[in-house]
N, C-alpha and C positions, 0 to 999 in steps of 0.2 A: 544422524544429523538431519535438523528440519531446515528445508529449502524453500523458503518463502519470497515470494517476489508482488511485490504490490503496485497497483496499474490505474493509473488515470487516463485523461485524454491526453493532456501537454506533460506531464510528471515536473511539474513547478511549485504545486499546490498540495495537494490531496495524497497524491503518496508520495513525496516525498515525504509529509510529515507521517503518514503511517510508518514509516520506513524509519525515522529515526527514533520515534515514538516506542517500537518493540523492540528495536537496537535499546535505547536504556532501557526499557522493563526488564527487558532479559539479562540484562547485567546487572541492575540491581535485585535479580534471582540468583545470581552467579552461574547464571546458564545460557550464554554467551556463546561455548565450543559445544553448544547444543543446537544452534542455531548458525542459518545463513541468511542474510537477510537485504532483500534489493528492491529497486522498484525503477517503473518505467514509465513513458507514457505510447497510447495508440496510435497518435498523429507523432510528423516529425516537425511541426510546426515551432515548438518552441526549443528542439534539440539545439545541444551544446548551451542554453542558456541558464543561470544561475537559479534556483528556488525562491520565489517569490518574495518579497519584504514582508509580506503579511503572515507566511508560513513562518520566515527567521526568527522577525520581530516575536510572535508567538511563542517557537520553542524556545529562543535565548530566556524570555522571560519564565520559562523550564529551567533555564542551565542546560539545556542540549544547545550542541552547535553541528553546524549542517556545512562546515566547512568543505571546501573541496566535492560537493554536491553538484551535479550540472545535469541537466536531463540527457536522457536514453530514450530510445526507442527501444519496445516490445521488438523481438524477430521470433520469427519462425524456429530455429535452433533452442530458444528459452525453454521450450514444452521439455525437453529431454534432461534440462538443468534442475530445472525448479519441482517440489512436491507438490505447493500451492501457488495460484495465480490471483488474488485477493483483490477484486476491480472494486471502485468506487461508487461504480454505478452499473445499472444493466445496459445502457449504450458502450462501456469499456469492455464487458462480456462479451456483447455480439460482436465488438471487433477485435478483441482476444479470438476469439471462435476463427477467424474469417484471416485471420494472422497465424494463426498453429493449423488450418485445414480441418477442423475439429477439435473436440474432446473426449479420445475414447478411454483418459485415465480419467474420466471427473473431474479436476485440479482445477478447473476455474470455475468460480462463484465470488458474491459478492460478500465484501467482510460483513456487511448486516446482516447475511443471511446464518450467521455464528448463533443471532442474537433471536429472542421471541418477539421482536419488531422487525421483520426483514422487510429492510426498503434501501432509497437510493442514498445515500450522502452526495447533498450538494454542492457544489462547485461554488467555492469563493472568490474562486477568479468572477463570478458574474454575481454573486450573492453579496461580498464583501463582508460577511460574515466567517470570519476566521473560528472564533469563540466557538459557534455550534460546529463547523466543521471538527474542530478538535474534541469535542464530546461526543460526536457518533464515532470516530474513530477510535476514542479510548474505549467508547461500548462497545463497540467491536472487536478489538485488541482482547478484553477482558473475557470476552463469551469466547472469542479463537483461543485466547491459552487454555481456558478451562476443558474445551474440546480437547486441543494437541494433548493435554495433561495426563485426561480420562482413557485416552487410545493409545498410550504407551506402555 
């Protein structure tokens, strides 16, 4: 089983929608009980709060629904849970890092960095760009499975 855990600042925005985004891919692979799949955010500023209207609005018009979704905080205990820590950006790495006391399995990097444009995925909480959000995310999603695929 692959243990994927995906990480923004607030987990309202950014990964939640990574998070339900490989939740279907991998079902409509039919590899589902091949996968574990969660996401958090850094801060606990928006914990306990529902996924953003722009992220819902977004996937509904998918057919994904993100019901029952509410933000988590990252903890310290995750590092021993998860195989992958998949941040949104390198500000969510260095405080994944600074949250697990390190990374001496490797397990966090950023989902761009799957990809041969490794950079940050923006924040649509302040972009308001939902659209490009969800295209570097699927490029990301895309170049991660094809990694998981090759190394199994």
């Amino acid at each position: 089983m692959i243990k994927v855990m995906f990480v923004c600042l607030g987990n309202i925005c950014r990964s939640p929608m990574a998070e339900f985004l490989l939740k279907d891919m991998v079902e409509k692979l039919g590899m589902q009980r091949d996968f574990e799949i969660a996401s958090s955010g850094t801060s606990s500023e928006e914990y306990g709060n529902p996924v953003h209207t722009g992220t819902k609005r977004l996937l509904a018009e998918k057919g994904i629904s993100v019901a029952g979704k509410y933000a988590t905080q990252l903890k310290r205990e995750d590092y021993k849970k998860y195989d992958f820590f998949l941040a949104m950006e390198q500000r969510n790495v260095t405080s994944a890092l600074r949250i697990f006391g390190g990374d001496s399995e490797n397990k966090v990097v950023r989902l761009l960095d799957f990809t041969s444009n490794p950079r940050d995925i923006a924040d649509p909480w302040y972009t308001g760009d939902f659209q490009r959000t969800y295209e570097d995310i699927m490029e990301g999603l895309q170049c991660f499975m094809e990694a998981v695929s090759e190394n199994r």
